[in-house]
The first five atom37 places (N, CA, C, CB, O) and aatype in JSON, in Angstrom:
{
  "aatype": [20, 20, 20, 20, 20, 20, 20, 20, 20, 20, 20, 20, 20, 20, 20, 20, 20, 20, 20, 20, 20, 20, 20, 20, 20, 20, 20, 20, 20, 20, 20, 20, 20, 20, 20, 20, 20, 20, 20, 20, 20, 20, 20, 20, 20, 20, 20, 20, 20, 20, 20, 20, 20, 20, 20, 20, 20, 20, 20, 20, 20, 20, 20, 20, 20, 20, 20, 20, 20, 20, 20, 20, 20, 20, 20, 20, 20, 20, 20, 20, 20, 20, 20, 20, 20, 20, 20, 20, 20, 20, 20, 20, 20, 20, 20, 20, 20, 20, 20, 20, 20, 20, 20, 20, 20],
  "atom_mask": [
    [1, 1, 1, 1, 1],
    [1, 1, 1, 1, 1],
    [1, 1, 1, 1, 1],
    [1, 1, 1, 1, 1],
    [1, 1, 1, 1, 1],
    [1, 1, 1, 1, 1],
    [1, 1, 1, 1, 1],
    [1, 1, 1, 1, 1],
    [1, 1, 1, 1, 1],
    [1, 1, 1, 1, 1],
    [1, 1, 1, 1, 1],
    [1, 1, 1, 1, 1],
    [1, 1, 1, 1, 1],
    [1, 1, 1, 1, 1],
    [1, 1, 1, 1, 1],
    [1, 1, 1, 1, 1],
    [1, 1, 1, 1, 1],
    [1, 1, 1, 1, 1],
    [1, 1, 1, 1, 1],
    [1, 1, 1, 1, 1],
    [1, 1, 1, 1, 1],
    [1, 1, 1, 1, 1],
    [1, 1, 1, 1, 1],
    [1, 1, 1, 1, 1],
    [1, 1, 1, 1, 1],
    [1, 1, 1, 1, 1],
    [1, 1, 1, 1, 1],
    [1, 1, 1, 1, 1],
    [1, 1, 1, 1, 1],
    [1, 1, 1, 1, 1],
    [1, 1, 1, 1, 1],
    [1, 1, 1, 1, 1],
    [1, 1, 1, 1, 1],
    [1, 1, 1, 1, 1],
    [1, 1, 1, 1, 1],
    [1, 1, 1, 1, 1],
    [1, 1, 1, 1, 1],
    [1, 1, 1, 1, 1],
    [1, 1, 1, 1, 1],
    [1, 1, 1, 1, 1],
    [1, 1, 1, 1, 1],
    [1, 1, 1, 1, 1],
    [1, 1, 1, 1, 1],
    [1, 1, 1, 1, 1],
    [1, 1, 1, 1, 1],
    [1, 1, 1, 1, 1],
    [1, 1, 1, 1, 1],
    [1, 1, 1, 1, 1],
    [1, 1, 1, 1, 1],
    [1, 1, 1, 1, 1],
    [1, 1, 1, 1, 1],
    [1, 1, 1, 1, 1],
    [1, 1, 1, 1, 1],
    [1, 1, 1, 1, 1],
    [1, 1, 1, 1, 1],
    [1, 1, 1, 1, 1],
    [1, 1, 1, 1, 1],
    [1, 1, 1, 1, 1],
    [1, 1, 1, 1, 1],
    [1, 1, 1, 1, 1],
    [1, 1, 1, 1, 1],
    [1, 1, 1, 1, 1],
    [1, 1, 1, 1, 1],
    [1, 1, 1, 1, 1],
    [1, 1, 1, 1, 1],
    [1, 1, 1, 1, 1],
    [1, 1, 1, 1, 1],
    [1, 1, 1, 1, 1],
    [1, 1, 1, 1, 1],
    [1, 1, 1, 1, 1],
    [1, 1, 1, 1, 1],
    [1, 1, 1, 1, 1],
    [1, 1, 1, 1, 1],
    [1, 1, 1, 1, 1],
    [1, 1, 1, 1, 1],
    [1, 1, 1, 1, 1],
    [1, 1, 1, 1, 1],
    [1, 1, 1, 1, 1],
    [1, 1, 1, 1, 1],
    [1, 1, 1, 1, 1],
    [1, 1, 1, 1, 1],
    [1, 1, 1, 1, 1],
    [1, 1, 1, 1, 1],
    [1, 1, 1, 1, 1],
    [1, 1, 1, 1, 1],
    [1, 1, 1, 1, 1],
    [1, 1, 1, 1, 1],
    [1, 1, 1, 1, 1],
    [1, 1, 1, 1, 1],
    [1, 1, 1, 1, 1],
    [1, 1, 1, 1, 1],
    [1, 1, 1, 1, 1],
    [1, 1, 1, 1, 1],
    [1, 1, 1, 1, 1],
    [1, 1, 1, 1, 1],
    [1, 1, 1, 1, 1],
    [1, 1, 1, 1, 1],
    [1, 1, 1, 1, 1],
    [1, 1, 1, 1, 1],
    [1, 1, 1, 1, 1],
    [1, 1, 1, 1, 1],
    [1, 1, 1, 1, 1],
    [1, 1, 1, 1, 1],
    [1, 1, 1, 1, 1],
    [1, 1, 1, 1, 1]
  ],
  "atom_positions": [
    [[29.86, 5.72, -9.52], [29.3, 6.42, -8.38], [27.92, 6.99, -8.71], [30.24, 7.53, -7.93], [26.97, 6.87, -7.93]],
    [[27.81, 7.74, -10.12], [26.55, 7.88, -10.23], [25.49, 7.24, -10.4], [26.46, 8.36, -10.75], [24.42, 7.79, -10.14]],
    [[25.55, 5.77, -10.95], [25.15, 4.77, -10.87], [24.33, 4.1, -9.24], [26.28, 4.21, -11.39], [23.44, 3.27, -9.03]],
    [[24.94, 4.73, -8.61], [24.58, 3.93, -7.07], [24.21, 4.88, -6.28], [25.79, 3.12, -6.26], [24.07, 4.53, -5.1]],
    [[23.96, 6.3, -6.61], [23.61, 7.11, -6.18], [21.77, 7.73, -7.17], [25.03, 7.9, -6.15], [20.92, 8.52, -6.77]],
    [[21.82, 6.9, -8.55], [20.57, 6.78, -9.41], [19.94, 5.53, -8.33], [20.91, 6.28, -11.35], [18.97, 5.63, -7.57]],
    [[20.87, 4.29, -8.55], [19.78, 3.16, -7.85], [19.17, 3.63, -6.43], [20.63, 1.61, -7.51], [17.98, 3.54, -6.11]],
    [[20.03, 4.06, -5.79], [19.54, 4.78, -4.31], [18.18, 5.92, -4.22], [20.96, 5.74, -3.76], [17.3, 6.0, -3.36]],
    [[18.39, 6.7, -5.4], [17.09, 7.52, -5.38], [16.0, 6.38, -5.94], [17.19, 9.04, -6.44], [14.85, 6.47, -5.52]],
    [[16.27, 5.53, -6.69], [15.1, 5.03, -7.49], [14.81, 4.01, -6.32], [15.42, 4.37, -9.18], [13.75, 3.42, -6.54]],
    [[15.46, 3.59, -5.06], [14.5, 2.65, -4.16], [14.1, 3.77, -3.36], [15.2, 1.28, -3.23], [13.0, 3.33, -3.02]],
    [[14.18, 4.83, -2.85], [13.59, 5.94, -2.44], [12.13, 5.95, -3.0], [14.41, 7.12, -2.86], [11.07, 5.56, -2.49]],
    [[12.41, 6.51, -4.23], [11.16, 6.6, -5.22], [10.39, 5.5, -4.97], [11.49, 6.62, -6.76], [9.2, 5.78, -4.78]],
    [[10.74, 4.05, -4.89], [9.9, 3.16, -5.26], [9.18, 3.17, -3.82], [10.56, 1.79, -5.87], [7.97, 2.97, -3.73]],
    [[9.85, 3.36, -2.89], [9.42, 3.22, -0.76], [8.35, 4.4, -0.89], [11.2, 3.85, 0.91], [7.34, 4.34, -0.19]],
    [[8.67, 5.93, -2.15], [7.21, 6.44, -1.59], [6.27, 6.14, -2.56], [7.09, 8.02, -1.3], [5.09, 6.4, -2.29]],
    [[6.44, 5.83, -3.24], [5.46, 4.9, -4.19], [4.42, 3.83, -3.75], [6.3, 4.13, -5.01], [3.19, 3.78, -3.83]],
    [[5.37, 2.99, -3.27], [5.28, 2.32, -2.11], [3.81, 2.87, -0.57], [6.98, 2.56, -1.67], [2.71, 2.42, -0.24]],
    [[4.63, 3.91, -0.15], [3.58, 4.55, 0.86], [2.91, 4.8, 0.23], [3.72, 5.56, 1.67], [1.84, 4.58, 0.8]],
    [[2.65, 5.35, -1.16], [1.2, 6.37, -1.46], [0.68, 4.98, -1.79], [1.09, 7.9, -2.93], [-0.48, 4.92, -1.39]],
    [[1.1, 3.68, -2.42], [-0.06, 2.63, -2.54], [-1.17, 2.24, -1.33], [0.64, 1.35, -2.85], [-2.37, 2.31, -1.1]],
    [[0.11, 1.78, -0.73], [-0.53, 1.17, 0.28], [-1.41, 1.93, 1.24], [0.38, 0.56, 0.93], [-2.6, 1.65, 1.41]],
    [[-0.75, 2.92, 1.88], [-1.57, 4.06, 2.2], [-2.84, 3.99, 1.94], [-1.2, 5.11, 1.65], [-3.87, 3.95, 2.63]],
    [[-2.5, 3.99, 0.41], [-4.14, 4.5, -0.17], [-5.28, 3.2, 0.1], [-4.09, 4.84, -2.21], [-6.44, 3.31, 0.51]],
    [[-4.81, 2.41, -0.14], [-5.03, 1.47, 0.34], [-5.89, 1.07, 1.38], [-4.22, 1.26, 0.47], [-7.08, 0.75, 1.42]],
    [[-4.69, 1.19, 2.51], [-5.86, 1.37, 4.03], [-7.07, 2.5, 4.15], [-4.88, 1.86, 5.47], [-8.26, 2.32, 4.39]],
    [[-6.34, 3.7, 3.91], [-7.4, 4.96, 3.8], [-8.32, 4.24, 3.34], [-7.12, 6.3, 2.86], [-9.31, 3.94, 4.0]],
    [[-8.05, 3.78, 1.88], [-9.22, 3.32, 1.12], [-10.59, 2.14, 1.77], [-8.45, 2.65, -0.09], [-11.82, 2.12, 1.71]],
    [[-9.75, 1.46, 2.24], [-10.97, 0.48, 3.64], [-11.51, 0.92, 4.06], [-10.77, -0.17, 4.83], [-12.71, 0.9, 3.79]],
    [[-11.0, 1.65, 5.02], [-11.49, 2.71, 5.66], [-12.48, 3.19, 5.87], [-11.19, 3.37, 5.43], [-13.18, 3.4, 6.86]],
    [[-12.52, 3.44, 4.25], [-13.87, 4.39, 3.9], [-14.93, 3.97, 3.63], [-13.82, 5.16, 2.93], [-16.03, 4.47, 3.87]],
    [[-14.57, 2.7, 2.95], [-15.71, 1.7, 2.28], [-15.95, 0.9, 3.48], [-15.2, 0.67, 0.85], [-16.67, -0.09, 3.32]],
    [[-15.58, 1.09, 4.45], [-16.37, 0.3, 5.57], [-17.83, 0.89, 5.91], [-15.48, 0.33, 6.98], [-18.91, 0.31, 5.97]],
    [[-17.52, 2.21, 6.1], [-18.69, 3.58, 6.59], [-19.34, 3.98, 5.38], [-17.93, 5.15, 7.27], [-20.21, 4.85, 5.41]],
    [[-18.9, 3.24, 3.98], [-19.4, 4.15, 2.59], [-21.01, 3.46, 2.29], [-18.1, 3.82, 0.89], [-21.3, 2.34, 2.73]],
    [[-21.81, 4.16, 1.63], [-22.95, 3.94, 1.03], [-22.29, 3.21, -0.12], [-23.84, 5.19, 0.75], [-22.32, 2.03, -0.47]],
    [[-21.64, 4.38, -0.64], [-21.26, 3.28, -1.61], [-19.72, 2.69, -2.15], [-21.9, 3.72, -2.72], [-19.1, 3.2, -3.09]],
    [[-19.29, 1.62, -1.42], [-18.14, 0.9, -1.39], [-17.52, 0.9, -2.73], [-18.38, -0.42, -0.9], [-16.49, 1.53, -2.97]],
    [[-18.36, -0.02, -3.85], [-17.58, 0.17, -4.97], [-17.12, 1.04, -5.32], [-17.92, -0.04, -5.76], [-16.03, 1.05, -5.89]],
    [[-17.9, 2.15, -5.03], [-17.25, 3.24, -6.34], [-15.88, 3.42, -5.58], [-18.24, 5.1, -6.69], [-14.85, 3.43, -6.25]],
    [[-15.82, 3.56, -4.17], [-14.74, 3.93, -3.38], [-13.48, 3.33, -3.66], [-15.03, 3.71, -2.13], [-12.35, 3.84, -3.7]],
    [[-13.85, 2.24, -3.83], [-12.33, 0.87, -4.28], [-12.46, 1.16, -5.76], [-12.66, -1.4, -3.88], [-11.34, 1.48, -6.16]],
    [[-13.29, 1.17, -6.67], [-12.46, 1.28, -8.29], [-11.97, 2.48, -8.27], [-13.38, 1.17, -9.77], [-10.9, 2.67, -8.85]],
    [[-12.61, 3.52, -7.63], [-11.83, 5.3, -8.08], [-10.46, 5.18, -7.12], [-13.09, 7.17, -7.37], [-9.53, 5.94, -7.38]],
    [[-10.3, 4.12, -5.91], [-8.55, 4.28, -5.36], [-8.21, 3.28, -5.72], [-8.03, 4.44, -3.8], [-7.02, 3.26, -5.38]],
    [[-8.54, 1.9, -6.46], [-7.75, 1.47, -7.84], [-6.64, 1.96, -8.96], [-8.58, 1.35, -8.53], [-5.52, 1.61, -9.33]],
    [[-7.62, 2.97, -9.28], [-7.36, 3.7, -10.84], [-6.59, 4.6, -10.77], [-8.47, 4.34, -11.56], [-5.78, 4.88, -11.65]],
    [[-6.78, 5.34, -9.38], [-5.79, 6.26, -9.31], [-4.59, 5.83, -8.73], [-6.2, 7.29, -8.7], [-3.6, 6.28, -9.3]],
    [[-4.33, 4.95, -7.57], [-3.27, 4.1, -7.07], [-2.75, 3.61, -8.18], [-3.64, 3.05, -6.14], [-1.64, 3.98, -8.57]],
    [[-3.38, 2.83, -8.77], [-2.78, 2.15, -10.04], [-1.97, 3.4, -11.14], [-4.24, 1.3, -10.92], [-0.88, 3.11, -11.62]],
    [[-2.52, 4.55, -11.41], [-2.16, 5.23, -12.79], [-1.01, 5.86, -12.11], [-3.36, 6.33, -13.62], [-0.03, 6.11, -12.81]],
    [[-0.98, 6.23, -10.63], [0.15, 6.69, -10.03], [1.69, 6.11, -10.0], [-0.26, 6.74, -8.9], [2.81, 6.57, -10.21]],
    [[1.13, 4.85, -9.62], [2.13, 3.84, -9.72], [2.95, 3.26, -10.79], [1.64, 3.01, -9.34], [4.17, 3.12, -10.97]],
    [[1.92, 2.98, -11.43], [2.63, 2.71, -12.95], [3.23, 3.77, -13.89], [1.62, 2.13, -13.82], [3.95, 3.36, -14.8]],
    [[2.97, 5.16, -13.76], [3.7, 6.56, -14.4], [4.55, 6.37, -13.08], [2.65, 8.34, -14.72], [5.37, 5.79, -13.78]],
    [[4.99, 6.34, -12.09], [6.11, 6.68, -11.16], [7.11, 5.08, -11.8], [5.45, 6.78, -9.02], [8.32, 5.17, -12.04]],
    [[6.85, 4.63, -11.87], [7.82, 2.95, -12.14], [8.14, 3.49, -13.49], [6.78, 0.99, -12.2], [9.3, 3.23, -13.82]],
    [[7.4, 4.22, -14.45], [8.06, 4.42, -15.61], [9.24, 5.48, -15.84], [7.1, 4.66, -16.43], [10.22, 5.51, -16.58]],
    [[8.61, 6.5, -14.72], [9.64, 7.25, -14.91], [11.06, 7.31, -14.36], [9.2, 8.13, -14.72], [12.02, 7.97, -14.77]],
    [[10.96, 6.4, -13.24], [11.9, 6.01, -12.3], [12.45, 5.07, -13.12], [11.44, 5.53, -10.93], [13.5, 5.55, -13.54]],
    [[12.24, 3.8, -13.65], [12.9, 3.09, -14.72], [13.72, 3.84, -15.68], [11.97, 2.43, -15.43], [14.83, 3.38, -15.97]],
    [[13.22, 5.18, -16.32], [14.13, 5.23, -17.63], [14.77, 4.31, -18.35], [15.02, 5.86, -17.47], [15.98, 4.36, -18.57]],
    [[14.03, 3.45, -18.76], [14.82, 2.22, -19.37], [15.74, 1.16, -19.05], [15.38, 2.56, -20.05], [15.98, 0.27, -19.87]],
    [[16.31, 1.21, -17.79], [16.93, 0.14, -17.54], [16.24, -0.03, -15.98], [18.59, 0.29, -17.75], [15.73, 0.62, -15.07]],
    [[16.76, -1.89, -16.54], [16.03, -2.37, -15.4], [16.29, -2.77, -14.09], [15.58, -3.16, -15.71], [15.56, -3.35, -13.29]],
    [[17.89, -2.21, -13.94], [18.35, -1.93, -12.61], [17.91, -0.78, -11.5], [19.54, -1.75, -12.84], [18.1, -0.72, -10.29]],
    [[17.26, 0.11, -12.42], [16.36, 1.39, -11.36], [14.86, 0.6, -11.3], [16.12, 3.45, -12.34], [14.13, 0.97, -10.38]],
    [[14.4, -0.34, -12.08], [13.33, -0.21, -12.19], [13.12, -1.88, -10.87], [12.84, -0.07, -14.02], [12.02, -2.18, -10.42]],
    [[14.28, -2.58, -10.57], [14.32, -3.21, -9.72], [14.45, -2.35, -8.05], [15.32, -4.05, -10.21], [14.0, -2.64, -6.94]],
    [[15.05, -1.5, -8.43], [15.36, -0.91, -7.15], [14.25, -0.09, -6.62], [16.56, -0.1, -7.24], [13.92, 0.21, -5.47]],
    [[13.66, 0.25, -8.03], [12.14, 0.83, -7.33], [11.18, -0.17, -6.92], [11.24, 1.72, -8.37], [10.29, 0.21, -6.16]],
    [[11.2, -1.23, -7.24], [10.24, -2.43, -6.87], [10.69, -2.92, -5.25], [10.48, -3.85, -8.13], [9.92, -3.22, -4.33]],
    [[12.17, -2.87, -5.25], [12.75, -3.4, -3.91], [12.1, -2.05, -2.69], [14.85, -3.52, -4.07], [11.79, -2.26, -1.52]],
    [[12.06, -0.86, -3.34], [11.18, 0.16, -2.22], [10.18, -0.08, -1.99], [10.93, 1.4, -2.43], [9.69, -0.15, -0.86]],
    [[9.54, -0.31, -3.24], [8.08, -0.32, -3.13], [7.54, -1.71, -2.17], [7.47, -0.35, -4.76], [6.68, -1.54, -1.31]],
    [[8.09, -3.01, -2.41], [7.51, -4.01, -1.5], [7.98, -3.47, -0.42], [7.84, -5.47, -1.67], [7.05, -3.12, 0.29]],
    [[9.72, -3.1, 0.34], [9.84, -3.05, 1.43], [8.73, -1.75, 2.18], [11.32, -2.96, 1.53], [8.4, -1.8, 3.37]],
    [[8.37, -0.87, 1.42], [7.46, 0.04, 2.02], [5.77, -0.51, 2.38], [7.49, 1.26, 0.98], [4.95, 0.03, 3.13]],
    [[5.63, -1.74, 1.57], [4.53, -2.41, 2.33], [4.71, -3.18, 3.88], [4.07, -3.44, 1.36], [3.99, -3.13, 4.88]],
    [[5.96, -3.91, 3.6], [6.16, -4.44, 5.06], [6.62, -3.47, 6.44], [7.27, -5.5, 4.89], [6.65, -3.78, 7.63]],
    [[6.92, -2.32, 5.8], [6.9, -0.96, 7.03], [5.47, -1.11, 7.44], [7.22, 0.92, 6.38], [4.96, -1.49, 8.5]],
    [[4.95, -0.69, 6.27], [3.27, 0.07, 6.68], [2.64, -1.45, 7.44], [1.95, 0.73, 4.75], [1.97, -1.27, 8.46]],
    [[2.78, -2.53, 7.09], [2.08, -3.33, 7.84], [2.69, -3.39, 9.09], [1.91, -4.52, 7.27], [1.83, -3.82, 9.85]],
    [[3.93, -3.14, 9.83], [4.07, -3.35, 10.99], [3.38, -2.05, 11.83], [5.51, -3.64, 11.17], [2.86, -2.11, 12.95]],
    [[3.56, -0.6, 10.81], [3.34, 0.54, 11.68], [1.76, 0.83, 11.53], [4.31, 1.86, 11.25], [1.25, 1.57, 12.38]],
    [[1.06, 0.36, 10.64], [-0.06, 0.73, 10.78], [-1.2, -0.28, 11.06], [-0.21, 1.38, 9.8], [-1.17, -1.38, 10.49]],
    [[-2.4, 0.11, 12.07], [-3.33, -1.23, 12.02], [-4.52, -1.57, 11.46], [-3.64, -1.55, 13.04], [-5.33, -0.64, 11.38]],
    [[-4.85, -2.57, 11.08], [-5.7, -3.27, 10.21], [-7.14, -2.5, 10.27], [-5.77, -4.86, 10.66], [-7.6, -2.08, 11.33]],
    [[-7.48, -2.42, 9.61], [-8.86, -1.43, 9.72], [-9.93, -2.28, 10.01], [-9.28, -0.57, 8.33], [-10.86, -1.73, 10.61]],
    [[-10.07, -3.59, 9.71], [-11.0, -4.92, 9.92], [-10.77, -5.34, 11.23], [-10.7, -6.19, 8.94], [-11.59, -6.18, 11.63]],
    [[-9.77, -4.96, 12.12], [-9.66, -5.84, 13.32], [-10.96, -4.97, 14.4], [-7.74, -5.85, 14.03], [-11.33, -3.8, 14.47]],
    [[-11.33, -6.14, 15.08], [-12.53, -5.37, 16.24], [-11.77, -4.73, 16.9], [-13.49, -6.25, 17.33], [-10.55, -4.82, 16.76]],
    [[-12.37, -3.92, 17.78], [-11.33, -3.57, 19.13], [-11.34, -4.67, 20.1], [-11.79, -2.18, 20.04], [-12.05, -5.67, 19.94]],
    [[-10.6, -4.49, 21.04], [-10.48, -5.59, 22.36], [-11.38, -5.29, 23.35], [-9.06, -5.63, 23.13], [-10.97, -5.71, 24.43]],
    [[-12.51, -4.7, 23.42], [-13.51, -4.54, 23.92], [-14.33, -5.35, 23.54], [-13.84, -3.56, 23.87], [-15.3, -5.5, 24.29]],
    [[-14.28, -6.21, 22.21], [-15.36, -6.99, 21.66], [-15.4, -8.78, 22.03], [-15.21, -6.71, 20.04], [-14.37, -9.32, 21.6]],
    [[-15.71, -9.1, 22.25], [-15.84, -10.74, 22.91], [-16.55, -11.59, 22.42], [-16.33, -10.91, 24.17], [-17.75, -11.74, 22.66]],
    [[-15.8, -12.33, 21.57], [-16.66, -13.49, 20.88], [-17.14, -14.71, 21.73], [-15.83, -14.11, 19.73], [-16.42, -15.17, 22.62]],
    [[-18.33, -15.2, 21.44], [-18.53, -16.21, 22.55], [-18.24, -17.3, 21.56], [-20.08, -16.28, 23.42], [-18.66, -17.29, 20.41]],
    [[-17.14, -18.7, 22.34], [-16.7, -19.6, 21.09], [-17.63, -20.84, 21.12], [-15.03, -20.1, 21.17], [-17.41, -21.87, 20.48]],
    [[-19.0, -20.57, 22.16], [-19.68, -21.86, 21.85], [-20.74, -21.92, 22.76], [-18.81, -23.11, 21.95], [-20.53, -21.45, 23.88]],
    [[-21.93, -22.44, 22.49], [-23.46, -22.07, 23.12], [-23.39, -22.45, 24.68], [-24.83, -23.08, 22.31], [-22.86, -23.46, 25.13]],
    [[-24.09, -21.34, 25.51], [-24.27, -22.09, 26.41], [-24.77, -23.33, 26.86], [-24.55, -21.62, 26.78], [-25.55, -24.01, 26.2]],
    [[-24.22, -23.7, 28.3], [-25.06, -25.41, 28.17], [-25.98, -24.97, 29.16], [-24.09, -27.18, 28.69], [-25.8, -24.18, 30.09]],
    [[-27.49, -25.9, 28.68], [-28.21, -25.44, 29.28], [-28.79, -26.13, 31.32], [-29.1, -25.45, 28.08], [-29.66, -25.53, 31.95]]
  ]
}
C-alpha cells in the first residue's frame, strides 16, 4: 500500500514538474517574441527549467526506478494538458488574412 501511494505522489510530482517546464516554456516565448534580447531569455529559462527538473526527478526517484517512471509518466502527461489548455504564442490572431496568391491582373 505504501508503495502505490509513493508511486501516486511521484506522478503528482512529475505533472508539476511537468507544469513548471512547460509553463516555463510558453512564458518563455512569450517573452522572446517582444525581447531585445531573445537569447539570453531562452538560455537563462533553459538552465533554470532544466536544473529544476533534473533536482525534482532526482529527488522524486530516490533510487528506484519505479518512482522515477511515474514521475516521467506526470511529467509528459502534464505536457499534453498544457497543450490542449493553453494557446500557442506563435499563432496570429484571426483577424489576420493571408493572401494565398497574387492578384490577376
Amino acid at each position: 500500500m505504501n508503495d502505490l501511494i509513493a508511486l501516486l505522489l511521484s506522478g503528482l510530482a512529475g505533472l508539476a514538474l511537468g507544469a513548471f517546464f512547460f509553463g516555463g516554456l510558453w512564458w518563455t516565448l512569450r517573452k522572446v517574441l517582444v525581447s531585445l534580447r531573445p537569447v539570453l531569455w531562452q538560455l537563462g529559462s533553459l538552465l533554470v527549467r532544466f536544473g529544476v527538473v533534473l533536482s525534482g526527478f532526482y529527488l522524486v526517484a530516490d533510487g528506484t526506478w519505479q518512482r522515477m517512471f511515474a514521475c516521467l509518466a506526470g511529467f509528459v502527461l502534464a505536457r499534453f494538458v498544457l497543450l490542449r489548455l493553453v494557446p500557442s504564442p506563435l499563432h496570429r490572431p484571426a483577424s489576420v488574412t493571408e493572401v494565398s496568391h497574387a492578384p490577376r491582373p
